[in-house]
C-alpha positions in Angstrom: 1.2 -61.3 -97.1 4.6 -60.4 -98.0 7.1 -58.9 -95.6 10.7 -58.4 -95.8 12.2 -58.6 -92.8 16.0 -59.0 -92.1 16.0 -62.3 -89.8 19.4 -61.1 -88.7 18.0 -58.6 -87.1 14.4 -60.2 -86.1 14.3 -61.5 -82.2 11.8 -64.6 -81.7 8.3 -62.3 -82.4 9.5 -62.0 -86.2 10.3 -58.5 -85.4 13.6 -56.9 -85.1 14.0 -54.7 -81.6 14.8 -51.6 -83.6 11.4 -51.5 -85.6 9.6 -53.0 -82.0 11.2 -49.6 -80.5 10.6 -47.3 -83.8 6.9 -48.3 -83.3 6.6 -47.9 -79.5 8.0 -44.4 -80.0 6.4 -43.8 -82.8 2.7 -45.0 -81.2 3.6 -43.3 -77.9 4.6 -39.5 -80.0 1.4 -39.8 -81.8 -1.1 -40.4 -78.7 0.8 -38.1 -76.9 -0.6 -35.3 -79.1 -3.9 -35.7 -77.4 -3.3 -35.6 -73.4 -0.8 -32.5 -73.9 -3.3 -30.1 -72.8 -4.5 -31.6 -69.7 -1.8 -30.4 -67.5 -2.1 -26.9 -69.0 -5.3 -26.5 -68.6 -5.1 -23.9 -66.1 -2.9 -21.8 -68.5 -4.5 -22.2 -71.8 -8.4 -21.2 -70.2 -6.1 -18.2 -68.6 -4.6 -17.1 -71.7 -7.9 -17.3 -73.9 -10.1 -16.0 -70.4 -12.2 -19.3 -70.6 -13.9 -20.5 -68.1 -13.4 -24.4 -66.4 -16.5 -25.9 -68.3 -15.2 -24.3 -71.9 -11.7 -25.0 -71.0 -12.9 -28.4 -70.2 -14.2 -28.8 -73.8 -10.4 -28.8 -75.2 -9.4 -32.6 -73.7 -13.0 -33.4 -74.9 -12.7 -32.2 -78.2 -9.5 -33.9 -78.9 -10.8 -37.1 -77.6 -13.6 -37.2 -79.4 -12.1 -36.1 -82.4 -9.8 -39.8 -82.0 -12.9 -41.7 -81.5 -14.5 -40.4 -84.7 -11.2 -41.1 -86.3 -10.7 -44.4 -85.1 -14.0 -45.5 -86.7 -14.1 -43.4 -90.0 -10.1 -43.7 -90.6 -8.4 -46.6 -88.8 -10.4 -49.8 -90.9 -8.9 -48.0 -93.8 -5.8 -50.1 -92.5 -7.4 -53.6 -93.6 -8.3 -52.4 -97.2 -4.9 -50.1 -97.9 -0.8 -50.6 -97.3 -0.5 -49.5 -93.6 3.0 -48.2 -94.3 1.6 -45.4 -96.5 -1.6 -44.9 -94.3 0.8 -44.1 -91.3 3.0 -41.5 -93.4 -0.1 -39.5 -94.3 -1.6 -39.5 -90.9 1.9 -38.7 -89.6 2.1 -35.6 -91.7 -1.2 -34.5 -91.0 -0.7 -34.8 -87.5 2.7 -32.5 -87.4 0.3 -29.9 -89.1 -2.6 -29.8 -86.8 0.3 -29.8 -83.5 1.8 -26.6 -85.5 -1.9 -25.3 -85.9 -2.6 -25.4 -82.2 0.9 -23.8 -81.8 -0.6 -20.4 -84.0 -4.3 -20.6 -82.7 -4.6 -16.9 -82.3 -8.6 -17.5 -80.7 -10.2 -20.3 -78.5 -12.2 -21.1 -81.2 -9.5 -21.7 -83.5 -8.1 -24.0 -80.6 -10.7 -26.2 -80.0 -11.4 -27.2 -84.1 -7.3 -28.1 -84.7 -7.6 -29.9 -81.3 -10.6 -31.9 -83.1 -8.9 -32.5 -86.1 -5.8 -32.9 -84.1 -7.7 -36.0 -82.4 -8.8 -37.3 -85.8 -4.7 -37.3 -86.7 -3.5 -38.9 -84.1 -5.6 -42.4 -84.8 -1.8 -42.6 -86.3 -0.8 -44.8 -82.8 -3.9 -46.9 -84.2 -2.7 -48.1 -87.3 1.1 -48.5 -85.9 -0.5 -51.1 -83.5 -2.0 -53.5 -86.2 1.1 -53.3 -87.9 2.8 -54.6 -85.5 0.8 -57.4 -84.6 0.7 -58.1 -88.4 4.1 -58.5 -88.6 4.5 -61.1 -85.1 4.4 -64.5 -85.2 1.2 -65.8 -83.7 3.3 -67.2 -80.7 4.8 -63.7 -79.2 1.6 -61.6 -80.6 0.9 -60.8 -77.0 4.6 -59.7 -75.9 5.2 -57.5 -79.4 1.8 -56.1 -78.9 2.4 -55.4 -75.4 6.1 -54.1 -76.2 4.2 -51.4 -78.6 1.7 -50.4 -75.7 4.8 -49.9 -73.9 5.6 -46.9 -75.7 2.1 -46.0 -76.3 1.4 -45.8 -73.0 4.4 -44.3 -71.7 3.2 -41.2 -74.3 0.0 -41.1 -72.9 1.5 -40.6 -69.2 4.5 -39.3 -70.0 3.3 -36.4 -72.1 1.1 -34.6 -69.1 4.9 -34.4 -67.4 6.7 -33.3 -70.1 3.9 -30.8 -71.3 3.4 -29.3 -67.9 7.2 -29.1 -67.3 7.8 -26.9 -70.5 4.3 -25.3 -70.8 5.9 -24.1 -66.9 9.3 -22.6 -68.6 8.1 -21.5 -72.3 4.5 -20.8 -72.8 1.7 -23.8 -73.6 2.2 -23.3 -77.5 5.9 -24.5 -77.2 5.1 -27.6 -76.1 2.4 -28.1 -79.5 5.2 -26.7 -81.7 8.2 -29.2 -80.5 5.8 -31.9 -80.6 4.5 -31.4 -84.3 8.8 -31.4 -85.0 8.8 -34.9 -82.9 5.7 -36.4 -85.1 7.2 -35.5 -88.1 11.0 -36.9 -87.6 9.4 -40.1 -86.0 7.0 -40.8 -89.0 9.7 -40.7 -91.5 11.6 -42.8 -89.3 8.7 -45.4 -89.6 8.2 -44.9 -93.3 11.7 -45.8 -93.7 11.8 -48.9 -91.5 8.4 -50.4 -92.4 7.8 -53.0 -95.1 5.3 -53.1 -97.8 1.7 -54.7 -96.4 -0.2 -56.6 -98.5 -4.2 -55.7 -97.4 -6.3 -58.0 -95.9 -9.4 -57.0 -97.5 -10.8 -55.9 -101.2 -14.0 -54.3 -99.3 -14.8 -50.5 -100.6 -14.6 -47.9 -98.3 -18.4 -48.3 -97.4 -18.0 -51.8 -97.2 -15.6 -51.5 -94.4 -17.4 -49.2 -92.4 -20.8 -51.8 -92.5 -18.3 -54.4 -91.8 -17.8 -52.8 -88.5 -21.0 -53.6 -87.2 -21.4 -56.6 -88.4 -18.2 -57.9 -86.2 -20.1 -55.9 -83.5 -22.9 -58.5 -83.7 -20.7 -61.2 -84.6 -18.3 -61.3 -82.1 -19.7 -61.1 -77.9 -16.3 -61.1 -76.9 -15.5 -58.0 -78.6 -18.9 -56.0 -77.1 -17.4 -57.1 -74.0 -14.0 -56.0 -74.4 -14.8 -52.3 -75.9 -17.7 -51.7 -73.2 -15.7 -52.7 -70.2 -12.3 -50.7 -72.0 -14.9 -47.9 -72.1 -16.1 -47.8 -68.8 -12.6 -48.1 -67.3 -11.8 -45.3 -69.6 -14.3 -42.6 -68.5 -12.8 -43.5 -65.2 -9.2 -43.1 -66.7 -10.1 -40.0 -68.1 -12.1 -37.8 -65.8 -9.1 -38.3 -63.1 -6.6 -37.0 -65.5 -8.7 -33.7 -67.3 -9.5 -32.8 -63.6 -6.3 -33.3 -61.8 -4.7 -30.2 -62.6 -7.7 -27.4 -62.4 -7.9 -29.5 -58.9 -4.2 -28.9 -57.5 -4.5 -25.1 -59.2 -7.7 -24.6 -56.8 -7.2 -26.4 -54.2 -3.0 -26.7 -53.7 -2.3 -23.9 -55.6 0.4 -25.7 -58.1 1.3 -25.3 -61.7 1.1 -27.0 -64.6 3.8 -28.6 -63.7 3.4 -30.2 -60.5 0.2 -31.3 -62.2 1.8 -32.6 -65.2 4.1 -34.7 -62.9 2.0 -36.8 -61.5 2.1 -38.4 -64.4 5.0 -40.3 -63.3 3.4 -42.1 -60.8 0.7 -43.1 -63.9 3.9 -44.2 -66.0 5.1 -47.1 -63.7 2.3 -49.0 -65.0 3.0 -48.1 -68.3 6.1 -51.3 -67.6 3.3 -53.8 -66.6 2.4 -53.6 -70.4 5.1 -56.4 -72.1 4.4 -58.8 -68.8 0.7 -58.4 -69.0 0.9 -59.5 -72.7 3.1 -62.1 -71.8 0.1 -63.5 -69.3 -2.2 -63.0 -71.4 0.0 -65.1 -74.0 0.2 -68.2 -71.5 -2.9 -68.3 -69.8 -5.3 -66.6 -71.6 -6.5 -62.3 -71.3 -9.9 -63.1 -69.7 -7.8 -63.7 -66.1 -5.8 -60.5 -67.1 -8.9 -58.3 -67.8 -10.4 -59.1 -64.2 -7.5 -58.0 -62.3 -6.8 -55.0 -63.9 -10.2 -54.0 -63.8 -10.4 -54.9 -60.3 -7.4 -53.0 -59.4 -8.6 -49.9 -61.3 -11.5 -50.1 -59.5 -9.8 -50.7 -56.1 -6.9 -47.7 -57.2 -10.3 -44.9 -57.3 -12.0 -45.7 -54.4 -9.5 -45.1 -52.1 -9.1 -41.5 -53.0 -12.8 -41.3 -51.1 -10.4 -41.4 -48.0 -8.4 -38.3 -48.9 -10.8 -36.0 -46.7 -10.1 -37.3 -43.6 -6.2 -36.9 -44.1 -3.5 -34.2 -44.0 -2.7 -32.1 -47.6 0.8 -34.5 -47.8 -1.2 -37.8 -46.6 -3.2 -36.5 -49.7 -0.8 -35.9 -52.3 0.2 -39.3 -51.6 -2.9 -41.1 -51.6 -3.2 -39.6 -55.3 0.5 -40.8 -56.1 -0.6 -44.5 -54.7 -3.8 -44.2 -57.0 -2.3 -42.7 -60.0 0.0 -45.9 -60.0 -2.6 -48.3 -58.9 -5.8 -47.7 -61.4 -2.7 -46.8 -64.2 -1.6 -49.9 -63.9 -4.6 -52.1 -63.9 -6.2 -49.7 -66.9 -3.0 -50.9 -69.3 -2.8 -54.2 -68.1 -6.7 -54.6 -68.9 -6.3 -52.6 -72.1 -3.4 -55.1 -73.1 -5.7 -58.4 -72.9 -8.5 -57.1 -74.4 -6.4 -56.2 -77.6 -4.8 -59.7 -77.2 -8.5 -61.3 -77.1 -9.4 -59.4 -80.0 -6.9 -59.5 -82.4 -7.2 -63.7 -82.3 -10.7 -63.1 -83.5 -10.7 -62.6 -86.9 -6.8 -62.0 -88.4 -7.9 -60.2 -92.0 -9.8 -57.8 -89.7 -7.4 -57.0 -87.3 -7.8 -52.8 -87.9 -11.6 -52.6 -88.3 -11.7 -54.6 -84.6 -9.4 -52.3 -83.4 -11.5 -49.5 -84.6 -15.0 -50.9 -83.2 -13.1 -51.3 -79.8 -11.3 -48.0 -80.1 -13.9 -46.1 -80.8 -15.9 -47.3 -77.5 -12.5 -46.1 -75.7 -12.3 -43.0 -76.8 -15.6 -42.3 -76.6 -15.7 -43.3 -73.1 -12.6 -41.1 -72.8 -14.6 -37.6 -74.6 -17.4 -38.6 -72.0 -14.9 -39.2 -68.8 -13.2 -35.3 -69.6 -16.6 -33.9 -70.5 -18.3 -35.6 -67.4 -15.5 -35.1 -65.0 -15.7 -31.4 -65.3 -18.8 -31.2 -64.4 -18.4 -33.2 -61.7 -15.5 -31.0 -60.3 -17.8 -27.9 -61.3 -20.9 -29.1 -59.2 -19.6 -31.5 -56.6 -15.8 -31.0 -56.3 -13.1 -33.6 -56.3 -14.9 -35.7 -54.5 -17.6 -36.2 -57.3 -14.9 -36.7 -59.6 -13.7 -39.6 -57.5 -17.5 -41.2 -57.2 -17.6 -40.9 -60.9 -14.5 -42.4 -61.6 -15.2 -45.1 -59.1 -18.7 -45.9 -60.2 -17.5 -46.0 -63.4 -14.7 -48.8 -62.8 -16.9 -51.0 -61.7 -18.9 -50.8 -64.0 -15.9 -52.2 -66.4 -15.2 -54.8 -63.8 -19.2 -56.0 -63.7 -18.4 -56.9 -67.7 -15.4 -58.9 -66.7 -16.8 -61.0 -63.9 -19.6 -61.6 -65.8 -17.9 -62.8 -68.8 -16.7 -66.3 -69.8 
């Protein structure tokens, strides 16, 4: 492969801190795009008159627009120059943003927040890229740097979207996000070298490929199932929280949006849990943070028997807890993957993405009902039944 990079600039993981932190923002921008609306739930089923299972269906609809995305779109990265994959995706996904901006019906909503989903797989191809362009030796801290930013969008963009969905109106926050997408992918386009692809397969080709490194590889079936599990866990928490605190507290978008916070302290455990994961191996990594997300749920089943505040803080305590084991887990898995077959790197990607997100479109699909039928404290048993589920796979695996 040939890459130009300036070693002047280049710190020890053959990439140069300003790229590492053009792709962590650029990966966190783009998977921000689909966990804007969870905090604004409440206001965009008001606005449209929807009720809490059809509002429910925008989160899932985005999600499971990235999982189809991930596995039709993202092994396109192994046959094609990343650099030019992430400039169209880029631009397509400032378009669909502006599109939820103008939908004038909920209809209209929920296909741009599909094909929204399907943009987004963006933060997907920036990831590859930037394990592509690591030495092997610091492919766990780059990787982990990345997720930094990635992660940090993912929780970050509930605070920031129920903060100015609070002040402006839920369509301001779509609209200043598609202007974000678009400055940061250029940004990118401008930074990143050419990439020389790993793979002459046709597009067909690719997509068989993807289960045949299903079958091949038992270390990847464990890493996307137990990802997955953790994730429907992950996810019905977060596209419940805030029709929760509306009911039940009576808060806002944006009280809901920042408890996102709490979720972003883990988002800093990403860089050392690559770092681990680079000296003694992810399988050690996986367990904890799947025990820890598992251990983060379950104690929410205590929230009953305390005051409203003892509550609110029992959710903070969680929020930080399972968000810290979920990155930390998600972090060695891609670490444990990525050594499995190098000219494949997006296609594995895809296959374990693609369990995530579904797992995610089932979690926010799933978790409303829960809430519907059985209140938050379903929520809870489904998020914590799920976890464990994710940490069965670990302990079971060698």
């Amino acid at each position: 492969m040939s890459l130009s990079l300036p070693s002047s600039t280049a710190d020890a993981s053959g990439l140069s801190r300003s790229t590492q932190f053009l792709l962590a923002s650029g990966a966190g921008l783009s998977v921000a795009s689909i966990y804007y609306s969870q905090p604004m739930l409440g206001a965009v089923g008001g606005s449209f008159h929807a009720s809490i299972a059809d509002t429910g269906l925008v989160p899932t609809l985005t999600q499971l627009g990235y999982a189809l995305g991930i596995l039709f779109l993202t092994p396109l990265g192994d046959r094609y120059d990343r650099r030019h994959i992430i400039l169209l995706k880029g631009l397509l996904l400032a378009l669909t943003l502006l599109f939820c901006s103008l939908s004038g019906t909920f209809s209209m909503l929920l296909l741009t927040s599909l094909a929204m989903g399907l943009a987004a797989t963006v933060a997907q191809d920036i990831i590859p890229a930037a394990a592509t362009l690591a030495s092997e030796q610091q492919r766990g801290r780059t990787v982990g740097t990345v997720m930094t930013g990635l992660l940090a969008g993912i929780l970050l963009s509930r605070v920031i979207s129920g903060a100015v969905a609070d002040w402006f109106g839920w369509r301001s926050v779509y609209s200043a996000a598609a202007l974000g997408v678009l400055i940061i992918t250029l940004a990118i386009w401008q930074a990143l070298p050419r990439f020389t692809p790993g793979s002459r397969l046709s597009y067909l080709a690719l997509l068989r490929s993807l289960g045949q490194l299903w079958l091949r590889h038992a270390p990847l079936r464990r890493a996307a199932l137990a990802q997955g599990l953790l994730s429907v866990a992950f996810s019905a928490f977060w596209s419940t929280l805030a029709l929760m605190l509306a009911e039940r507290y009576h808060l806002g978008s944006a009280s809901a949006g920042a408890f996102g916070l709490a979720g972003a302290a883990g988002a800093l455990a990403a860089p050392i849990a690559g770092a681990i994961a680079d000296r003694r191996g992810p399988n050690q990594v996986t367990r904890i943070g799947a025990a820890l997300v598992t251990l983060s749920f379950a104690l929410m089943f205590v929230m009953p028997l305390l005051s409203p505040p003892a509550q609110m803080a029992v959710i903070v305590i969680s929020a930080i807890g399972f968000d810290l084991g979920l990155q930390a887990t998600l972090i060695a898995h891609q670490t444990l993957i990525y050594s499995l077959d190098p000219a494949a790197r997006s296609r594995l990607n895809a296959v374990m993405f693609t369990v995530v997100f579904i797992g995610m479109a089932s979690g926010a699909a799933l978790g409303s009902h829960a809430l519907a039928l059985a209140g938050w404290n379903g929520v809870v048993a489904l998020a914590t039944l799920a976890a464990a589920g994710g940490l069965a796979i670990r302990l079971n695996s060698r």
